[in-house]
C-alpha positions as CSV (number, residue, x, y, z in Angstrom):
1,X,0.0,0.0,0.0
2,X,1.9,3.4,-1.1
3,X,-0.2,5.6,0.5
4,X,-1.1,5.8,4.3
5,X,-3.4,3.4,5.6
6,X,-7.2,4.9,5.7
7,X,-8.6,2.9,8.6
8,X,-11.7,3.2,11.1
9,X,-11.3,2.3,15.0
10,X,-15.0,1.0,16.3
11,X,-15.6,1.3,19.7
12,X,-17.6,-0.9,21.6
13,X,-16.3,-0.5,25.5
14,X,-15.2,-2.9,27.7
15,X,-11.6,-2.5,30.2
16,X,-9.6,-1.1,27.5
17,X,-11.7,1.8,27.9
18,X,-12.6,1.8,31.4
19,X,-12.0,4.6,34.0
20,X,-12.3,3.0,37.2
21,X,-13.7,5.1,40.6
22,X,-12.5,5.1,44.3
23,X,-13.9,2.1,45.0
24,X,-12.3,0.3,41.6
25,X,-15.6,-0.3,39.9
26,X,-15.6,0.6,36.5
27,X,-17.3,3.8,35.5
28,X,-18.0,5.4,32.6
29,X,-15.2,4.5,29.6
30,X,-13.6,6.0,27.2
31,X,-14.4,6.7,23.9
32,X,-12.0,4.8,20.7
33,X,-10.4,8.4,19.9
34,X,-8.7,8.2,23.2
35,X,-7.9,4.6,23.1
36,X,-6.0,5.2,20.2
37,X,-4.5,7.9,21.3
38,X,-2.3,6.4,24.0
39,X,-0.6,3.9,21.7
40,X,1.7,6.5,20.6
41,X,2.7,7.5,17.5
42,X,0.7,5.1,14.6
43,X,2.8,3.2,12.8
44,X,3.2,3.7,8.8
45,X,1.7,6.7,8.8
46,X,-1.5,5.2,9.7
47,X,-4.6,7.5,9.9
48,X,-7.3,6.2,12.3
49,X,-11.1,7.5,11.9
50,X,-12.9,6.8,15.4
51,X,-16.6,5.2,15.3
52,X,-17.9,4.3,19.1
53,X,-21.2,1.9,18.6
54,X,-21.7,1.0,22.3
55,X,-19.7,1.6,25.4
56,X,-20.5,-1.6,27.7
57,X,-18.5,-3.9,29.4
58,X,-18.1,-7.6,27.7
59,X,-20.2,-8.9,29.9
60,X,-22.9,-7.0,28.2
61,X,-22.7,-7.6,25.1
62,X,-25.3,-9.4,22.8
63,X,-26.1,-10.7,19.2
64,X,-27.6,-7.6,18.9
65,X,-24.6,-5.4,19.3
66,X,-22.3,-7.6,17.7
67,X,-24.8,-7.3,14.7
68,X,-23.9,-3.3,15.0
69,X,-20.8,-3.7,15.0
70,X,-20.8,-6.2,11.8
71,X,-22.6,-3.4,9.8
72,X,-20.8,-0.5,10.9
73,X,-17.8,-2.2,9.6
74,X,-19.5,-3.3,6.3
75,X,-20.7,0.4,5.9
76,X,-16.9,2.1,6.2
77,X,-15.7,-1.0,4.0
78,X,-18.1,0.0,1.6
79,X,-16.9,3.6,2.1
80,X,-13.5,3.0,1.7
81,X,-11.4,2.5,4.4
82,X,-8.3,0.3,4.1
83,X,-9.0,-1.6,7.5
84,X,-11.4,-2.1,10.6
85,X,-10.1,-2.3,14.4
86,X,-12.4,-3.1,16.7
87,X,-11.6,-2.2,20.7
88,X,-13.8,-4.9,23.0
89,X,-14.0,-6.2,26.8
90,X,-12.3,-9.2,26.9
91,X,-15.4,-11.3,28.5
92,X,-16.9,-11.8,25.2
93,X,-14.6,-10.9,22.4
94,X,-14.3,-14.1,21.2
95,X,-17.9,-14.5,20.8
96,X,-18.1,-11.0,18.8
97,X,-14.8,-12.2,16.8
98,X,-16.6,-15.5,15.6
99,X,-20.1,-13.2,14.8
100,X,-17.8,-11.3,12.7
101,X,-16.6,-14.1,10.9
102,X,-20.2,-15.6,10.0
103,X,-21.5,-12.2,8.7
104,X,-19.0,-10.3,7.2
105,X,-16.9,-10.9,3.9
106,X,-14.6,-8.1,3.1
107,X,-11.8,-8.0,1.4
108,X,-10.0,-5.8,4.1
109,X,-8.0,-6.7,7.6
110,X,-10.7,-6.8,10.7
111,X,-8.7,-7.2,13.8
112,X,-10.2,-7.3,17.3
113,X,-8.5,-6.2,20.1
114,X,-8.6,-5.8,24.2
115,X,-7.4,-5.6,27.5
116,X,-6.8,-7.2,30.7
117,X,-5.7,-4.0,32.7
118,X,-7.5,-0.8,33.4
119,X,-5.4,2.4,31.8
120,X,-5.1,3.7,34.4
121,X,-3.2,0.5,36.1
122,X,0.3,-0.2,36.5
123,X,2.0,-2.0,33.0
124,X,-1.8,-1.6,31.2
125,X,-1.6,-3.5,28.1
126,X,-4.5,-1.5,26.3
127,X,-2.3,0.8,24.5
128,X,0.2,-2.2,23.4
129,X,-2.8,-4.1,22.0
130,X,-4.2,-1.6,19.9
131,X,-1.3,-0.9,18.5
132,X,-0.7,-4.5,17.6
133,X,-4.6,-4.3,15.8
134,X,-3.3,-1.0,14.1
135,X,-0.2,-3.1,12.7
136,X,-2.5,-6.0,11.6
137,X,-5.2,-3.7,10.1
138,X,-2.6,-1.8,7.8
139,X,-1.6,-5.6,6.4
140,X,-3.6,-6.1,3.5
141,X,-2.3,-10.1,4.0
142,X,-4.4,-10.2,7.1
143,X,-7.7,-9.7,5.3
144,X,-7.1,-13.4,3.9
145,X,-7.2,-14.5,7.5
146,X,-10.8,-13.1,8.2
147,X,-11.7,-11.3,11.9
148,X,-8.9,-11.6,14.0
149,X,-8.1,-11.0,17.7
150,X,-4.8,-9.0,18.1
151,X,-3.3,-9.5,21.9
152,X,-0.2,-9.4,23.7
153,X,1.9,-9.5,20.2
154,X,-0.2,-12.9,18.6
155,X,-3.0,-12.9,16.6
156,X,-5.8,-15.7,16.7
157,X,-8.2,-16.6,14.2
158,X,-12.1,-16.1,15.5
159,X,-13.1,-19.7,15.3
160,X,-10.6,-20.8,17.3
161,X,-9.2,-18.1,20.2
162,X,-10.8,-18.2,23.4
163,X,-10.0,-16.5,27.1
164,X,-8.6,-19.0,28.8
165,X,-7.5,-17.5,31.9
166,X,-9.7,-15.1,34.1
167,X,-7.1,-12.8,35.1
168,X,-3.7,-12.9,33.7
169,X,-3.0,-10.4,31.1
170,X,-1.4,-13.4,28.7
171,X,-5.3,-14.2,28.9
172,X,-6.0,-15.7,25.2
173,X,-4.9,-19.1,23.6
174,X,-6.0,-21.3,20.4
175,X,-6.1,-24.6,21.9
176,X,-6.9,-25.7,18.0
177,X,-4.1,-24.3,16.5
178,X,-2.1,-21.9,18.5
179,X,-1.5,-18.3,16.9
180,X,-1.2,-17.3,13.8
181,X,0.7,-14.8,13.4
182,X,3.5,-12.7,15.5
183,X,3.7,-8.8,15.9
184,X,7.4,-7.7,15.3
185,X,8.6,-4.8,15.1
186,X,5.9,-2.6,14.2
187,X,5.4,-5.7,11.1
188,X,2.9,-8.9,11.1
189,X,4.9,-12.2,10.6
190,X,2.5,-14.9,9.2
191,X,2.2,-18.7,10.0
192,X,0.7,-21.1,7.7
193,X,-2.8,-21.7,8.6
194,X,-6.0,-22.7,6.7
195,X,-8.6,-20.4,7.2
196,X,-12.6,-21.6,8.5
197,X,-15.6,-21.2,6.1
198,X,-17.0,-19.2,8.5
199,X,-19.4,-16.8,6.9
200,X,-22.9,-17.1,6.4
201,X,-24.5,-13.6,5.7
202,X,-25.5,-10.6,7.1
203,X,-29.1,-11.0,8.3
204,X,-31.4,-8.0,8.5
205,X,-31.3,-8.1,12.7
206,X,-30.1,-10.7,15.2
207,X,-32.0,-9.9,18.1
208,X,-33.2,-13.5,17.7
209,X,-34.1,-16.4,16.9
210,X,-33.8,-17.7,20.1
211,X,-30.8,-20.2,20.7
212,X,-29.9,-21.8,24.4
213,X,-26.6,-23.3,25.3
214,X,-27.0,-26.0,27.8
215,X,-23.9,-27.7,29.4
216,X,-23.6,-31.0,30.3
217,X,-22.4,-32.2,33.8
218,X,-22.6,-35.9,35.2
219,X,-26.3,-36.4,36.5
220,X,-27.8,-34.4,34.3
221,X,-31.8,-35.0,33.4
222,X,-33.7,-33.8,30.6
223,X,-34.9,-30.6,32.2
224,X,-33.3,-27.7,31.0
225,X,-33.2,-29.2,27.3
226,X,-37.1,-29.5,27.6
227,X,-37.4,-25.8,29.2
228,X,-35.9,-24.6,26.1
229,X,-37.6,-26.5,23.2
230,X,-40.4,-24.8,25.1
231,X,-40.0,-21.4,23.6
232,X,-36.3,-21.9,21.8
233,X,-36.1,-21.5,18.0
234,X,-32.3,-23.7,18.4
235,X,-30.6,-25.5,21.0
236,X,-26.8,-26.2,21.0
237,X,-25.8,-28.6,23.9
238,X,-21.9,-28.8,25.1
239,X,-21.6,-32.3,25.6
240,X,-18.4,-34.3,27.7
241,X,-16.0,-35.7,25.6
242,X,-16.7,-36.1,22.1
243,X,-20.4,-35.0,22.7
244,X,-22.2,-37.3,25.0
245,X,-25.1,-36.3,27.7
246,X,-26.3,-38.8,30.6
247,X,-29.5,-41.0,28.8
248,X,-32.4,-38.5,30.3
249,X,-30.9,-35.6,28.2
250,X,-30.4,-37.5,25.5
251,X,-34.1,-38.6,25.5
252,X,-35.0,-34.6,26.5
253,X,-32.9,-33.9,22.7
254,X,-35.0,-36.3,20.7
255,X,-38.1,-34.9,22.4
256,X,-36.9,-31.3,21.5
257,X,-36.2,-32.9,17.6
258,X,-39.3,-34.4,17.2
259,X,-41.0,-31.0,18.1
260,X,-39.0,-29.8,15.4
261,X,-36.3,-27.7,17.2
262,X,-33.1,-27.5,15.9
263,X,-30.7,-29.4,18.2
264,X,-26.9,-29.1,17.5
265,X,-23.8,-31.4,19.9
266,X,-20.7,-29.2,20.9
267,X,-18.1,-30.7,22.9
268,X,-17.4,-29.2,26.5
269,X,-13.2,-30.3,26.3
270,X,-11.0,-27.3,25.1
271,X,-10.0,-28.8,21.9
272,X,-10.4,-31.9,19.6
273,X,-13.9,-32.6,17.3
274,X,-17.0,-34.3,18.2
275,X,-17.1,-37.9,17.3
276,X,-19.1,-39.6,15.0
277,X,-19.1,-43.8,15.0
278,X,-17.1,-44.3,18.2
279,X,-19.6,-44.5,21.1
280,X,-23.7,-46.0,21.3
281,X,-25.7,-46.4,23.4
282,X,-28.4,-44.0,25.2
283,X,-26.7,-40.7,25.0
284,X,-23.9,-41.8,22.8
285,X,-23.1,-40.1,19.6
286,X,-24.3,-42.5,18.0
287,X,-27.6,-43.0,19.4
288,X,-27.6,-38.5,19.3
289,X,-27.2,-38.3,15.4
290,X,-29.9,-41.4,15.5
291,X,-32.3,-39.3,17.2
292,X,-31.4,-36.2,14.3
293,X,-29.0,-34.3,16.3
294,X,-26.7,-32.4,14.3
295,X,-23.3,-31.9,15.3
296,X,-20.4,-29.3,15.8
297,X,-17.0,-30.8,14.7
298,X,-14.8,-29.0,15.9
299,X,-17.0,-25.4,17.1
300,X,-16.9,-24.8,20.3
301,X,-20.1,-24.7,22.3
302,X,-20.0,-20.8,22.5
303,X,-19.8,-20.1,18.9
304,X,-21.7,-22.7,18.0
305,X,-25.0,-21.6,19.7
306,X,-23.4,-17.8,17.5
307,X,-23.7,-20.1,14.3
308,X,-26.9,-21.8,14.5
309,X,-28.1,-18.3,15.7
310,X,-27.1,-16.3,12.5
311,X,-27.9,-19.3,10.4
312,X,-31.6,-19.3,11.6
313,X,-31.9,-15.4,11.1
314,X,-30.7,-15.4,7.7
315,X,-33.8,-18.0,7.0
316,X,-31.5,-21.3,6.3
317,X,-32.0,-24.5,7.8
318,X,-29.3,-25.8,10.3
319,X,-28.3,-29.1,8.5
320,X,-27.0,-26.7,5.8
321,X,-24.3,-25.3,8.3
322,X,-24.0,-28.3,10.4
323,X,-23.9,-30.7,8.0
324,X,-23.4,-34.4,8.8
């Protein structure tokens, strides 16, 4: 790119933007224009147009807001910008990274970013971070790559990044694949990877359908899965190992089916894919895809249930993105 990266910063809140009281709650935040402006000078000449959508913590956000978020970055693609950054709380930026990935398309970098310490606090790694997603998002190679989270030097594909500590700022892994890609020296260095077929469309809203995520523990029975086909337009279960549930949720799931609900197998473990001809019996996977469960592969539980969600608003069946 000869000229200087045109790119747009959208602000959505969370700690990176937080301006804690007295008491060290979390008060009102900042805005993106003065995120960006504490990571120093922008590297290759970058010039960074601010766009705040919300200003709530992670643990707010929704479908809905993720679905704001997806269009105000379509809508400056469309415009013209060079790249998107996209400042989040690190409860639920995985989830927004994977919606990304299922409804946008662009042919431009979109690169997530967060942190784990207030600005205000001692070694904050807020400013470092966006930095990093200002590095990505002027690499037109990174566009290839789809929505990607850009934290403590790595970046992670959407489908496969999650927060896997509570506390510590080195907060993010891909137990899947690991990073990939390394920010050096103000450059992105690139690891082979394969990319997901993530996306699915933009739907008109995604303030529903309805989709519950039930998890599975030992001693389970079938009463959450038949609260939800009550009023649910999905349900995505997290099952133990390859995507089991004890026998009374697995007869709660054909229940569900029969009444027509959607009803798609994750697995709980951190990594590895759902099985397929392994293990019957009641509860098995065998006996589940019997019964007309779908399954996940290799999903996780949390952007499954973000899947089968966009999948259903966009008016498409979930056998066509979960197929067998």
């Amino acid at each position: 790119m000869s000229r200087a990266p045109e790119l747009v910063a959208i602000g959505s809140g969370g700690t990176i933007s937080a301006v804690a009281d007295a008491q060290r709650r979390s008060g009102d935040g900042l805005g993106v224009a003065d995120i960006a402006g504490r990571a120093g000078e922008l590297p290759h000449g970058a010039r960074v147009r601010p766009v705040d959508v919300r200003r709530i913590p992670g643990r707010a956000m929704g479908p809905a807001a993720m679905h704001e978020i997806a269009q105000a970055i379509a809508r400056e693609v469309a415009a013209g910008c060079d790249g998107a950054i996209v400042t989040h709380g690190t409860d639920t930026v995985e989830e927004t990274a994977y919606a990304l990935a299922l409804m946008l398309d662009v042919p431009v970098p979109v690169v997530l970013t967060a942190a784990m310490r207030l600005p205000e606090d001692p070694g904050a790694d807020g400013p470092a971070n966006v930095r990093g997603a200002i590095v990505a998002a002027c690499d037109p190679r990174v566009a290839a790559l789809g929505p990607v989270l850009a934290i403590q030097d790595e970046l992670h594909l959407a489908r496969w990044v999650t927060k896997a500590h509570t506390s510590r700022v080195a907060a993010f892994a891909s137990p899947e694949s690991g990073p990939v890609g390394a920010l050096v020296e103000d450059r992105v260095e690139l690891l082979p990877c394969t990319r997901p077929d993530d996306f699915l469309g933009m739907p008109e809203r995604l303030d529903g359908p309805r989709v519950e995520l039930i998890a599975i523990a030992a001693g389970m029975d079938g009463l959450l899965v038949d609260a939800a086909a009550e009023q649910a337009a999905g349900i995505v279960v997290a099952g133990s190992g390859g995507g089991h549930t004890p026998p009374p949720v697995a007869a709660a799931i054909g229940r569900a089916i029969e009444r027509g609900v959607p009803v798609v197998i994750a697995s709980r473990c951190a990594a590895g894919p759902t099985l397929e001809r392994t293990y019957g019996g009641e509860g098995g996977e065998i006996h589940l895809r019997s019964l007309g469960a779908l399954f996940a592969g290799r999903i996780p539980p949390l952007k499954a249930r973000l899947r089968l969600q966009v999948a259903l608003a966009l008016g498409r069946r979930a056998a066509e993105v979960f197929p067998a």
